[in-house]
N, CA, C and O atoms as CSV, one atom per row, in Angstrom:
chain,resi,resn,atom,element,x,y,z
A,1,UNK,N,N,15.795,-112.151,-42.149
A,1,UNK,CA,C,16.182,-112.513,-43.501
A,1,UNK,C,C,17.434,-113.380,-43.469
A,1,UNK,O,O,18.474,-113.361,-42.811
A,2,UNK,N,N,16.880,-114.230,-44.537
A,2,UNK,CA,C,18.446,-114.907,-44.151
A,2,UNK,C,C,19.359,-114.859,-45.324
A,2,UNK,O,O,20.114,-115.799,-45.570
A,3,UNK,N,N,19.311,-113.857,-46.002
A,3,UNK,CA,C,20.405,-113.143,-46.983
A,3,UNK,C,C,20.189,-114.400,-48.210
A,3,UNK,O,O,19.881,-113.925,-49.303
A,4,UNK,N,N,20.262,-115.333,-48.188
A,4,UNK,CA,C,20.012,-115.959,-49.709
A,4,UNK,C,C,19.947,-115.419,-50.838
A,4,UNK,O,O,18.907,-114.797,-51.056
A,5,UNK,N,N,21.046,-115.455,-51.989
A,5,UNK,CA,C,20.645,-114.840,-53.109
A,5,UNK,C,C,19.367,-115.660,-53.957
A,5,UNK,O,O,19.167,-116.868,-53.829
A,6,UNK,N,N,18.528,-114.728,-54.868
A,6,UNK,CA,C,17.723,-115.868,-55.256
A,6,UNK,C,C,17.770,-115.173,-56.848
A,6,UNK,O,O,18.292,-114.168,-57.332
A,7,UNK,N,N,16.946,-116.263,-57.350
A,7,UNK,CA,C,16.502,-115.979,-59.047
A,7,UNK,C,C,14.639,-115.592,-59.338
A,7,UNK,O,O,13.751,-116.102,-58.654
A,8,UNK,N,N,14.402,-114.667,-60.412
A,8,UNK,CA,C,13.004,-114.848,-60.607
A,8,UNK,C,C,12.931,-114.935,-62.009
A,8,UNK,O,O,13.029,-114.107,-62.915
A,9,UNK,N,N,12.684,-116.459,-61.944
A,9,UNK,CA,C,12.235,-116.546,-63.870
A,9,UNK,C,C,11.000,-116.369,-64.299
A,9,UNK,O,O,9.998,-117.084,-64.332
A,10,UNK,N,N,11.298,-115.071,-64.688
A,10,UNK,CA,C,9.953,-114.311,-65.402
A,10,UNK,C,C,9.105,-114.696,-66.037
A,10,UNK,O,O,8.897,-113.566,-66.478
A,11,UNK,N,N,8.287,-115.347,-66.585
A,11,UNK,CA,C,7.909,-115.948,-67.478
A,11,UNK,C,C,6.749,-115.233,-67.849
A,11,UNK,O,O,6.409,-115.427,-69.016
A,12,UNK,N,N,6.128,-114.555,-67.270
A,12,UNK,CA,C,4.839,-113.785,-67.847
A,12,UNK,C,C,5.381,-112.421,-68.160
A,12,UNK,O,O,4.717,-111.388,-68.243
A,13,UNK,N,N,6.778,-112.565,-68.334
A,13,UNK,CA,C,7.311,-110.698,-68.999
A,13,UNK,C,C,6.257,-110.267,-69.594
A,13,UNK,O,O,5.595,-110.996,-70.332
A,14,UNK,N,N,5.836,-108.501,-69.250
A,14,UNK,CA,C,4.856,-108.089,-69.499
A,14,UNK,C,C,3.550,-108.419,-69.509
A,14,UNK,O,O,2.783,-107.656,-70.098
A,15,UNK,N,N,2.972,-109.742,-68.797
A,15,UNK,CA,C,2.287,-109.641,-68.965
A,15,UNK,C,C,1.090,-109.958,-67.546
A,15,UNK,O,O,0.209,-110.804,-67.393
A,16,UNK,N,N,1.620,-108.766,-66.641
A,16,UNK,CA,C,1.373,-108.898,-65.277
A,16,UNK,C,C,1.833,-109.945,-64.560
A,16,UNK,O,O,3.007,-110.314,-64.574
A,17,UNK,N,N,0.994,-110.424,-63.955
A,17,UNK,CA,C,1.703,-111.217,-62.652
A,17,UNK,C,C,0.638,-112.696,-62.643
A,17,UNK,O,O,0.931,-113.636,-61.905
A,18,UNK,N,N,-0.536,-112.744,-63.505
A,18,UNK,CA,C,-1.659,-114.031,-63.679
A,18,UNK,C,C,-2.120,-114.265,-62.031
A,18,UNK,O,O,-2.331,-113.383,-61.198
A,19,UNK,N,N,-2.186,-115.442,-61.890
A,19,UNK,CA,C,-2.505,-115.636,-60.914
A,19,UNK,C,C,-2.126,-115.798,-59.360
A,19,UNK,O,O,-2.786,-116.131,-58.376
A,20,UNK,N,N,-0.568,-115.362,-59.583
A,20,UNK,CA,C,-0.082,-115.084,-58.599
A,20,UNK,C,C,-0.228,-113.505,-58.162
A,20,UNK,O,O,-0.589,-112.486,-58.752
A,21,UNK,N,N,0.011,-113.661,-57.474
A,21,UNK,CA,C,-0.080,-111.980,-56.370
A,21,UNK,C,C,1.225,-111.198,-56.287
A,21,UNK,O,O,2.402,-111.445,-56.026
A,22,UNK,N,N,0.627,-110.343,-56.563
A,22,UNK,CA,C,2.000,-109.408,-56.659
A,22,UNK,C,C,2.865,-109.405,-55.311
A,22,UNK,O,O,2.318,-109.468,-54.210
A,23,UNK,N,N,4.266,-109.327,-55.477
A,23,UNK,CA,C,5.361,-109.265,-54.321
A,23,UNK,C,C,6.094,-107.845,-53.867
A,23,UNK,O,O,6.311,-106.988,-54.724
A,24,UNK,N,N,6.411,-107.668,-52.681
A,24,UNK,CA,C,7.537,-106.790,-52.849
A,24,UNK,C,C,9.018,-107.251,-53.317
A,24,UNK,O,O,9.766,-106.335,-53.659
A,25,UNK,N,N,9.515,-108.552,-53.368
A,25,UNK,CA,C,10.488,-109.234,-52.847
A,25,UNK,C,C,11.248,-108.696,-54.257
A,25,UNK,O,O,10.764,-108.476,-55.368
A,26,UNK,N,N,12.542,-108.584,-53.795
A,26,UNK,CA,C,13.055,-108.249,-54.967
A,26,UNK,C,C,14.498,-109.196,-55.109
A,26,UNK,O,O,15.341,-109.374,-54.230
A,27,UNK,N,N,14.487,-109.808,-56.686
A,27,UNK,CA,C,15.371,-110.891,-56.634
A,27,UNK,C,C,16.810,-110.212,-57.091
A,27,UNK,O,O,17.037,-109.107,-57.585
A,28,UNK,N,N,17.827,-111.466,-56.682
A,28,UNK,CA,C,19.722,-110.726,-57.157
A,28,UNK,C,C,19.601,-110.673,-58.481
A,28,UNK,O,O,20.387,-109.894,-59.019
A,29,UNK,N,N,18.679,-111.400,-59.366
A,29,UNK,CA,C,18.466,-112.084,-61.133
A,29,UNK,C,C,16.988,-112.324,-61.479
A,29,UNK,O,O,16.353,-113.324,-61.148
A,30,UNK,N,N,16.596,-111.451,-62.073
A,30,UNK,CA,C,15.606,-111.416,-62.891
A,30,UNK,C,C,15.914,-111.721,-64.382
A,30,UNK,O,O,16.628,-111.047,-65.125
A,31,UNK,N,N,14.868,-113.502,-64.850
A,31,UNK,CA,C,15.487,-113.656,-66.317
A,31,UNK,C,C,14.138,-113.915,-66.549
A,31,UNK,O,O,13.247,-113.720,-65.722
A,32,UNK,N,N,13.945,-114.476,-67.984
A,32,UNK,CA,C,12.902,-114.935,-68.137
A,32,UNK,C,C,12.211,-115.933,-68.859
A,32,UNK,O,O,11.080,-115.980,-69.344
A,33,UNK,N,N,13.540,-117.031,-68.796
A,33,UNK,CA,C,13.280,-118.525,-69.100
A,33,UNK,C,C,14.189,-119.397,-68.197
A,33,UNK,O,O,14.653,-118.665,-67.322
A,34,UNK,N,N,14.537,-120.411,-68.090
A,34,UNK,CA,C,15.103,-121.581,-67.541
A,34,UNK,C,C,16.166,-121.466,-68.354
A,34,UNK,O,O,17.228,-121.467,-67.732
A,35,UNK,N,N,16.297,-121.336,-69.885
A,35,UNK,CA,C,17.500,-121.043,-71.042
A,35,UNK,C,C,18.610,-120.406,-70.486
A,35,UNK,O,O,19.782,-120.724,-70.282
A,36,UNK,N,N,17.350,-118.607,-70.141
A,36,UNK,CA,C,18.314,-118.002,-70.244
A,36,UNK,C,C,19.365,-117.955,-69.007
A,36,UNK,O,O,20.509,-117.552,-69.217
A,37,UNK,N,N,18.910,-118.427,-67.553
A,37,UNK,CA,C,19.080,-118.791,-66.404
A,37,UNK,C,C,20.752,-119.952,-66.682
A,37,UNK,O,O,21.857,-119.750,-66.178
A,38,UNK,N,N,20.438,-120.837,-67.412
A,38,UNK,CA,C,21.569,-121.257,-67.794
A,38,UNK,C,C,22.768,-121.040,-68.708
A,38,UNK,O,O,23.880,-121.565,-68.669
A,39,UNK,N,N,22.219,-120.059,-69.608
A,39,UNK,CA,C,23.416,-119.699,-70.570
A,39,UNK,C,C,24.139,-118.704,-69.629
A,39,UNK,O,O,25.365,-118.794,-69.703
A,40,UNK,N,N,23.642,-117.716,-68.708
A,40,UNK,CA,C,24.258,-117.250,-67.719
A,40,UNK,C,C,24.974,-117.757,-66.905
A,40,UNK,O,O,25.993,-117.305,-66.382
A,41,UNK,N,N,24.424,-118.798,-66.756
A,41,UNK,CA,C,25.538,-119.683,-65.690
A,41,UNK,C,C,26.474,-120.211,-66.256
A,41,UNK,O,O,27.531,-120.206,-65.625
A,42,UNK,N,N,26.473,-120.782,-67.462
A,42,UNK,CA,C,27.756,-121.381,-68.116
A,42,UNK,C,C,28.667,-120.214,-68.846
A,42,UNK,O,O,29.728,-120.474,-69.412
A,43,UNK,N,N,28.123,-118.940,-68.755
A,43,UNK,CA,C,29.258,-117.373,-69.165
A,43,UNK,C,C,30.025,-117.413,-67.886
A,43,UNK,O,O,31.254,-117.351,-67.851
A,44,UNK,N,N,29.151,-117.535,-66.688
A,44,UNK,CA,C,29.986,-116.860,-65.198
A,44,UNK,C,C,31.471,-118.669,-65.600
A,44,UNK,O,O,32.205,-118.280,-64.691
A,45,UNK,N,N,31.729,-119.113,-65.781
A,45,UNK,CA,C,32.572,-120.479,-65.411
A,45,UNK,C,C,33.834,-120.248,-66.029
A,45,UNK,O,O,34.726,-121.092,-65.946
């Protein structure tokens, strides 16, 4: 592993996983738009 923090923008909140396959991987940030991914980033500054 090479430690990388990462992001998972949710976008099918609730509503399984579609056509991707389920993961174990578990992210540092779970959001669930591109929005909200950035209004977070411009709070941390």
């Amino acid at each position: 592993a090479l430690s990388l923090a990462n992001v998972w923008v949710d976008r099918q909140t609730g509503r399984g996983t579609g056509m991707t396959p389920p993961t174990e991987a578990q992210p540092n940030l779970r959001v669930t738009s591109m929005a909200e991914l950035v209004a977070l980033h411009r709070a941390e500054r």
